[in-house]
C-alpha positions as CSV (number, residue, x, y, z in Angstrom):
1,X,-19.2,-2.4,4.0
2,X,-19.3,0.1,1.2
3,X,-18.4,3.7,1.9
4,X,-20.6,6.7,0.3
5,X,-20.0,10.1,0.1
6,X,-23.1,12.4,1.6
7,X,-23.3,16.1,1.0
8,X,-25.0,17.8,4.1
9,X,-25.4,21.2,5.5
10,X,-24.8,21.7,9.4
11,X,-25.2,24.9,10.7
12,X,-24.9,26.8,9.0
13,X,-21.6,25.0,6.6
14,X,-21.6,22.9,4.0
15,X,-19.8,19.2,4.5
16,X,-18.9,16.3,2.7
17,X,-18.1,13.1,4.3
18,X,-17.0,9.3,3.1
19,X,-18.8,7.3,5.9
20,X,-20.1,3.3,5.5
21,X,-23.7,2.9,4.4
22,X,-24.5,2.2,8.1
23,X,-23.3,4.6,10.1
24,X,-25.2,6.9,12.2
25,X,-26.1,9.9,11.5
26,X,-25.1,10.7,15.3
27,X,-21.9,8.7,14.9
28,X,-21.2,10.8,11.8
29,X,-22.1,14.4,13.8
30,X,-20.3,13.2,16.4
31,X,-17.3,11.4,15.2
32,X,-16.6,12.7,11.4
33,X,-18.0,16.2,12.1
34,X,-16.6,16.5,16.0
35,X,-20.1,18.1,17.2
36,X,-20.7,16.1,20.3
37,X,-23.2,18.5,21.5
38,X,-26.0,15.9,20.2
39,X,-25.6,12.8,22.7
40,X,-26.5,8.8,22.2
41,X,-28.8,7.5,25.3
42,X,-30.7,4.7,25.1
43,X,-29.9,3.8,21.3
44,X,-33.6,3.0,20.3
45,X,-34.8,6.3,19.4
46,X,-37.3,6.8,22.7
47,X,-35.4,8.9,25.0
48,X,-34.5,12.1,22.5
49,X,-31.2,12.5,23.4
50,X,-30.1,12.7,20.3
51,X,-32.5,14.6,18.8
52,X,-31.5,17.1,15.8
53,X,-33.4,19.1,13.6
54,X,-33.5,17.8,9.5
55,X,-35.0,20.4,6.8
56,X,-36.7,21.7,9.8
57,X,-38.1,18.6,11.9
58,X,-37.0,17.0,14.8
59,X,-35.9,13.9,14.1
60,X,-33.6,11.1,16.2
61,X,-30.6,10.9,14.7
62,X,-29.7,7.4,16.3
63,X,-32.4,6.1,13.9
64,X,-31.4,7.4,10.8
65,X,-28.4,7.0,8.1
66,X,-26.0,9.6,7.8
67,X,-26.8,8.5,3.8
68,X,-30.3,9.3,4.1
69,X,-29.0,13.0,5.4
70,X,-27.8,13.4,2.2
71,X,-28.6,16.9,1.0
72,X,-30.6,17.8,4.2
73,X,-30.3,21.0,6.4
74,X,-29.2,19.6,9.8
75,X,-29.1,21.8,13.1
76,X,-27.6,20.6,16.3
77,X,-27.8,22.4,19.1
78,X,-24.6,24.0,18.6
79,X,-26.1,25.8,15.9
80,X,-29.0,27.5,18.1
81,X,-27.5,29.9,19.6
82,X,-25.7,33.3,17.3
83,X,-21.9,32.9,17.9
84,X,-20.9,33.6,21.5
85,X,-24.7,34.6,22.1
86,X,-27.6,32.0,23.5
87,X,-30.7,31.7,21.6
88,X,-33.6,33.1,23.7
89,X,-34.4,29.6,24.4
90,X,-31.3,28.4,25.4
91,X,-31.1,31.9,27.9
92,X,-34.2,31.0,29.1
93,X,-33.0,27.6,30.1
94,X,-29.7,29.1,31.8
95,X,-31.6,31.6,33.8
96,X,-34.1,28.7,35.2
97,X,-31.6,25.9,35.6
98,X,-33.8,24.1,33.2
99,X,-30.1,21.7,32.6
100,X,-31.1,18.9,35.1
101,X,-27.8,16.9,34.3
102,X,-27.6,18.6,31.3
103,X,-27.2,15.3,29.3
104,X,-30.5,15.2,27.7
105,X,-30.5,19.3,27.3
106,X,-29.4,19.3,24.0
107,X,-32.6,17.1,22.3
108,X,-35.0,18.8,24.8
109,X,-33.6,22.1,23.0
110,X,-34.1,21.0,19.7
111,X,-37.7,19.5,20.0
112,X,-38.4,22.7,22.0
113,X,-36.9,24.8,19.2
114,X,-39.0,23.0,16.5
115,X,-42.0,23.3,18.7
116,X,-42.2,26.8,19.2
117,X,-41.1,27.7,15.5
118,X,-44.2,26.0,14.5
119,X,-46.4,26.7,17.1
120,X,-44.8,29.9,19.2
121,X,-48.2,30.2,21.3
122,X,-48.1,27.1,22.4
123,X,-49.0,26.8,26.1
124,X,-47.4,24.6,29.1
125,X,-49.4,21.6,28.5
126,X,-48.6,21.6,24.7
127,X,-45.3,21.4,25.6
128,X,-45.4,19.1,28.1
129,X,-47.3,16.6,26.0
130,X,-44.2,17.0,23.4
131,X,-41.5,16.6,25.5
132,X,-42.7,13.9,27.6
133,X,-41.6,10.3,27.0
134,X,-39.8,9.7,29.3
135,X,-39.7,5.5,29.6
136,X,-40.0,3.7,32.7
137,X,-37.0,0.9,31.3
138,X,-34.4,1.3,29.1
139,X,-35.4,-1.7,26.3
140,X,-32.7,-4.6,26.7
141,X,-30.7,-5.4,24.0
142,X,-32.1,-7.2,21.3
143,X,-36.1,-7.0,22.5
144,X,-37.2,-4.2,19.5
145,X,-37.2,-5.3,16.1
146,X,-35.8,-2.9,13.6
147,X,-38.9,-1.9,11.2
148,X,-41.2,1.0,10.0
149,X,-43.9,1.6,12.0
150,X,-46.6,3.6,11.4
151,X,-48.0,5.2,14.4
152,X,-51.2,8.0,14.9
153,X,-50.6,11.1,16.4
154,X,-50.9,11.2,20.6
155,X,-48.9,7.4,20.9
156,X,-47.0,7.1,23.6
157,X,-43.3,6.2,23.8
158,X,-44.5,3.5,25.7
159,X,-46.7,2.1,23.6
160,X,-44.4,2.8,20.5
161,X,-42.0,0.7,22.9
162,X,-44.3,-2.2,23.6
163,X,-45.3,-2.4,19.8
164,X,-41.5,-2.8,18.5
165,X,-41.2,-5.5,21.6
166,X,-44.0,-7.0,20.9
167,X,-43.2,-7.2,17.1
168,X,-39.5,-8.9,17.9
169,X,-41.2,-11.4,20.0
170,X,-43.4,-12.7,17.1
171,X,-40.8,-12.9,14.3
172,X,-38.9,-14.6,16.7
173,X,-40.8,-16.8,17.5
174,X,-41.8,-17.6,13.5
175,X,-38.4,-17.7,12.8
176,X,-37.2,-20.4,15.7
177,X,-40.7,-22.7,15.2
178,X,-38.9,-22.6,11.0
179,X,-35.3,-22.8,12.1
180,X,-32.8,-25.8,10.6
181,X,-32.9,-28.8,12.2
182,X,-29.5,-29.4,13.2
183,X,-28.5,-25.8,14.6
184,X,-26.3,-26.0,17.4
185,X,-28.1,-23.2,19.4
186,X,-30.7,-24.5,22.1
187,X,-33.1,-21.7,22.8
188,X,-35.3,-18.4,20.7
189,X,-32.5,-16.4,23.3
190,X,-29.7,-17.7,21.9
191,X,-31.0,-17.2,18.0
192,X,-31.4,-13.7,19.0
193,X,-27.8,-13.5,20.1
194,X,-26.7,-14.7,17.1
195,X,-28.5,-13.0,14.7
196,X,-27.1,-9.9,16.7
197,X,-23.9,-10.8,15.9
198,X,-24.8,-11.4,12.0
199,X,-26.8,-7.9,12.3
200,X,-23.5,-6.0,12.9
201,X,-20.9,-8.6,10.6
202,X,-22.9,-7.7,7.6
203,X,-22.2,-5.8,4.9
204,X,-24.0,-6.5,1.8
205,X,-27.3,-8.5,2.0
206,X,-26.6,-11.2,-0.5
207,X,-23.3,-12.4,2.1
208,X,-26.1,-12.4,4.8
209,X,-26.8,-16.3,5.0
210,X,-23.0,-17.3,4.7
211,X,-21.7,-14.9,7.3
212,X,-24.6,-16.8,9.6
213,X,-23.2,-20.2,7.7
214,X,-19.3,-18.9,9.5
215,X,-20.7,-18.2,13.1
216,X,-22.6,-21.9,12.7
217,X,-19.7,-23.7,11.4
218,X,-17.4,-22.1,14.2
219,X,-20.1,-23.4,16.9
220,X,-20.7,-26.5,15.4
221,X,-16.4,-27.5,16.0
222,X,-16.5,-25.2,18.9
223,X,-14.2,-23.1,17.7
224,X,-13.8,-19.0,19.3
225,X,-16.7,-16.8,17.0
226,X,-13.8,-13.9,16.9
227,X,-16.4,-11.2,16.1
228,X,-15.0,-7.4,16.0
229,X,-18.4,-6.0,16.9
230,X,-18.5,-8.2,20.3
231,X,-15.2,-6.3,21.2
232,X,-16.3,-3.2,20.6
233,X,-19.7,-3.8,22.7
234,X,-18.0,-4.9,25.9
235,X,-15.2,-2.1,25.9
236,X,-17.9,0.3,25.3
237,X,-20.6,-1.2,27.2
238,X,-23.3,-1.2,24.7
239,X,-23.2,2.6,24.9
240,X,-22.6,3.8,21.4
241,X,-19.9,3.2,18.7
242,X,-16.2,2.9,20.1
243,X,-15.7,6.0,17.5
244,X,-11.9,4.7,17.0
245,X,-10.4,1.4,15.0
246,X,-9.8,-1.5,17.5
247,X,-6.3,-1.2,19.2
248,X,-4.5,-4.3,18.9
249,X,-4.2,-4.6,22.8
250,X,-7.9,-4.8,23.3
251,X,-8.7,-7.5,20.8
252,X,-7.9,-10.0,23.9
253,X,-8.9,-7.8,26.7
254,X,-11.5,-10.1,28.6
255,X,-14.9,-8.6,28.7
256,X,-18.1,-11.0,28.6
257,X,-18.8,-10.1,25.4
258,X,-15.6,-10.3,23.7
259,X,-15.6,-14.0,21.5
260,X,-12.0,-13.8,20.6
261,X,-12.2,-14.4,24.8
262,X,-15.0,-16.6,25.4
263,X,-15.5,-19.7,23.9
264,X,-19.5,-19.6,21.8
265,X,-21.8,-17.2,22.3
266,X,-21.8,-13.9,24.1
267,X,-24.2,-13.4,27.6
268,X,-26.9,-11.3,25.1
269,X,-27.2,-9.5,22.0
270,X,-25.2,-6.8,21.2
271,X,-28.1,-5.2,18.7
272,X,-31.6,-5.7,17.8
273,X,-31.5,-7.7,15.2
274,X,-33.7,-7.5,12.2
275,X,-35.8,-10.3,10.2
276,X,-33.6,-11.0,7.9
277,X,-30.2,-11.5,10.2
278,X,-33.3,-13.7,12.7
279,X,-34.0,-15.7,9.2
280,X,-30.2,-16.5,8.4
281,X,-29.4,-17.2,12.0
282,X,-32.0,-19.6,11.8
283,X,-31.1,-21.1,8.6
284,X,-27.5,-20.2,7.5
285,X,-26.2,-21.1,4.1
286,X,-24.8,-24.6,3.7
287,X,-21.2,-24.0,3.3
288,X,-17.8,-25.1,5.1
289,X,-16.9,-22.1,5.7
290,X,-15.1,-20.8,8.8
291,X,-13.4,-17.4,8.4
292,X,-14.1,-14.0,6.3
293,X,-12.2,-10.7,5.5
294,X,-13.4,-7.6,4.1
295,X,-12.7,-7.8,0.3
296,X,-12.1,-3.8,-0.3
297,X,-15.5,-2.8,-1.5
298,X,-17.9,-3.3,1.1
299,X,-18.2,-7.0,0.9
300,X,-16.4,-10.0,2.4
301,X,-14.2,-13.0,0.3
302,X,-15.1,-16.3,2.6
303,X,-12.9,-19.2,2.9
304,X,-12.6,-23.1,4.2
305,X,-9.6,-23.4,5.9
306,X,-6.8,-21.4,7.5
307,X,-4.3,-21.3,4.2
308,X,-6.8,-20.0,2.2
309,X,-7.5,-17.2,4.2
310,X,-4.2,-15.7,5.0
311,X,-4.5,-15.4,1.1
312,X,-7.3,-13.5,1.0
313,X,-6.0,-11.4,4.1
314,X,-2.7,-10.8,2.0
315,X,-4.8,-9.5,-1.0
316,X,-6.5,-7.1,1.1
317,X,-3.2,-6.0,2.8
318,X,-2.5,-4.7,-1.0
319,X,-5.8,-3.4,-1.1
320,X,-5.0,-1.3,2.0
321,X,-1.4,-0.3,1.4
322,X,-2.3,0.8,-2.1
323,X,-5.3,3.2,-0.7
324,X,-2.8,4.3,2.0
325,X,-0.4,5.0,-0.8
326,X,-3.3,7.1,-2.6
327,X,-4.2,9.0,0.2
328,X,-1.0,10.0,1.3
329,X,-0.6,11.7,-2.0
330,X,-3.0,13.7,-1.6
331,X,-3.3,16.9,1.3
332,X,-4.5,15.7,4.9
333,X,-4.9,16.5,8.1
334,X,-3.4,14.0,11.1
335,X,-5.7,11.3,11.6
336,X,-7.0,11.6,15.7
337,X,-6.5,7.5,15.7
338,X,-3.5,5.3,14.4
339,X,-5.0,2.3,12.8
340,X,-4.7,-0.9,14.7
341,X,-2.2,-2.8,13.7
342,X,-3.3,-6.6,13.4
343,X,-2.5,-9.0,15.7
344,X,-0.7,-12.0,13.9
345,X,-2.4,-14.6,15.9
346,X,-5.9,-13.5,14.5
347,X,-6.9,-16.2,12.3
348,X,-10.5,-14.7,11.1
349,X,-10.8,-11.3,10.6
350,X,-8.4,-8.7,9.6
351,X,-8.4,-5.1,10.6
């Protein structure tokens, strides 16, 4: 996946970060910036716990690109209050206990901050009627389908809930009634779980079909899928990034989810899958193909058999060592993580 550099102001300071074209503008606060006042709840933008303010609106920052922060004005809600001193609003929350378990405080600060710099007469029910939302179920994995929606004002997170659902279950059900003949995967569930899995492997479009060609090829001899995402989902539970390269002892830690463990497909999704990963899930490219590696610039170098792999695995080694090389160079702070070293029974993917 291709890494970009984004220019934002936080607070106040001015930062540049390298981060891959898909990562989270959360998981870049959070991870790349270290301000992990701004939490990750239910990952589908509904419960505002990871709310932030952009060129003065609130928006949910587990729904947006750190790429697409680009030049924006971000606030977290480390950067209400003056130094050592709370914001009024924050004080006013102290003095009242208004904290419940303080894990949702932060995005209840910042919608409440945004609220009453627009509108500072705004009475109890206004508020109310901006901070509600609460949902009565967290959606499952894989039931909301990744789009734009337009919505009026006054919808409900509920009903901005049941749309997306509501949405996933027709494409999928478009997609599996035009869905290859001879895919080894037996129910709409199962595509989904798939196409999951092809959601999170992807790094440029184009490769989209051919990673889905790998998963079906591996299925099809029964071979282990050996997917890094699944790992991370079961060690972290489907809650958030892992925030830290793989270690090479958790690559065969048993979870459920973990297919360098389990043989075919994991218990459920471990995203929510868009149309087009739902579209080459359904009809993958018709290759041979059985293993990929990242080829240095975003993109992955796919190959037939075993030999020709460790090939492309060794050019990318020389790929890695001379960036390594390059950046030790150059000033740096300690990195928090060591990078995992690979394991040299891995036959797919290398790290």
């Amino acid at each position: 996946m291709s890494d970009h550099d984004v220019k934002l102001t936080v607070n106040g300071v001015p930062h540049s970060v390298r981060v891959p074209a898909r990562r989270l503008l959360s998981d870049c606060l959070r991870h790349d910036l270290g301000l992990t006042g701004t939490h990750v709840g239910c990952e589908h933008g509904v419960c505002g716990a990871c709310t932030v303010i952009a060129d003065g609106e609130a928006v949910r920052s587990c729904l947006m690109f750190a790429v697409q922060a680009d030049g924006m004005d971000i606030t977290t809600v480390e950067g209400l209050s003056e130094g050592d001193r709370l914001s009024p609003l924050q004080a006013s929350f102290r003095k009242h206990h208004a904290v419940q378990c303080g894990f949702c405080t932060a995005g209840i600060l910042t919608t409440a901050h945004v609220l009453l710099t627009e509108e500072p007469d705004a009475d109890a029910d206004r508020i109310r009627e901006v901070l509600s939302g609460n949902i009565r179920d967290i959606p499952r994995e894989g039931t909301l389908l990744p789009e734009t929606y337009r919505f009026t004002f006054g919808t409900t997170r509920e009903q901005m809930i049941q749309r997306m659902r509501q949405a996933q279950q027709r494409v999928v059900q478009e997609v599996w009634e035009r869905r290859s003949s001879d895919l080894p995967i037996k129910t709409p569930e199962q595509l989904v779980t798939l196409a999951s899995i092809i959601e999170k492997e992807t790094g440029k479009p184009d490769e989209r079909t051919r990673v889905a060609a790998v998963f079906v090829n591996r299925l099809r001899q029964k071979m282990k899928l050996q997917s890094d995402p699944t790992i991370i989902y079961g060690l972290v539970g489907g809650k958030g990034s892992l925030g830290r390269p793989i270690q090479r002892n958790e690559i065969e830690q048993p979870t459920p989810y973990n297919t360098y463990v389990i043989d075919g497909l994991p218990p459920g999704p471990i995203a929510n899958p868009g149309r087009a990963s739902l579209e080459a899930a359904a009809n993958p490219a018709r290759t041979k193909e059985l293993f990929f590696v990242a080829d240095g610039t975003g993109g992955h170098v796919f190959a037939d058999n075993y030999e020709a792999h460790q090939k492309n695995v060794a050019r990318l080694r020389v790929i890695e060592q001379s960036a390594a090389q390059s950046r030790a160079a150059q000033p740096t702070t300690a990195p928090a993580f060591a990078p995992a070293q690979p394991a040299a029974s891995t036959p797919r993917r290398a790290r």
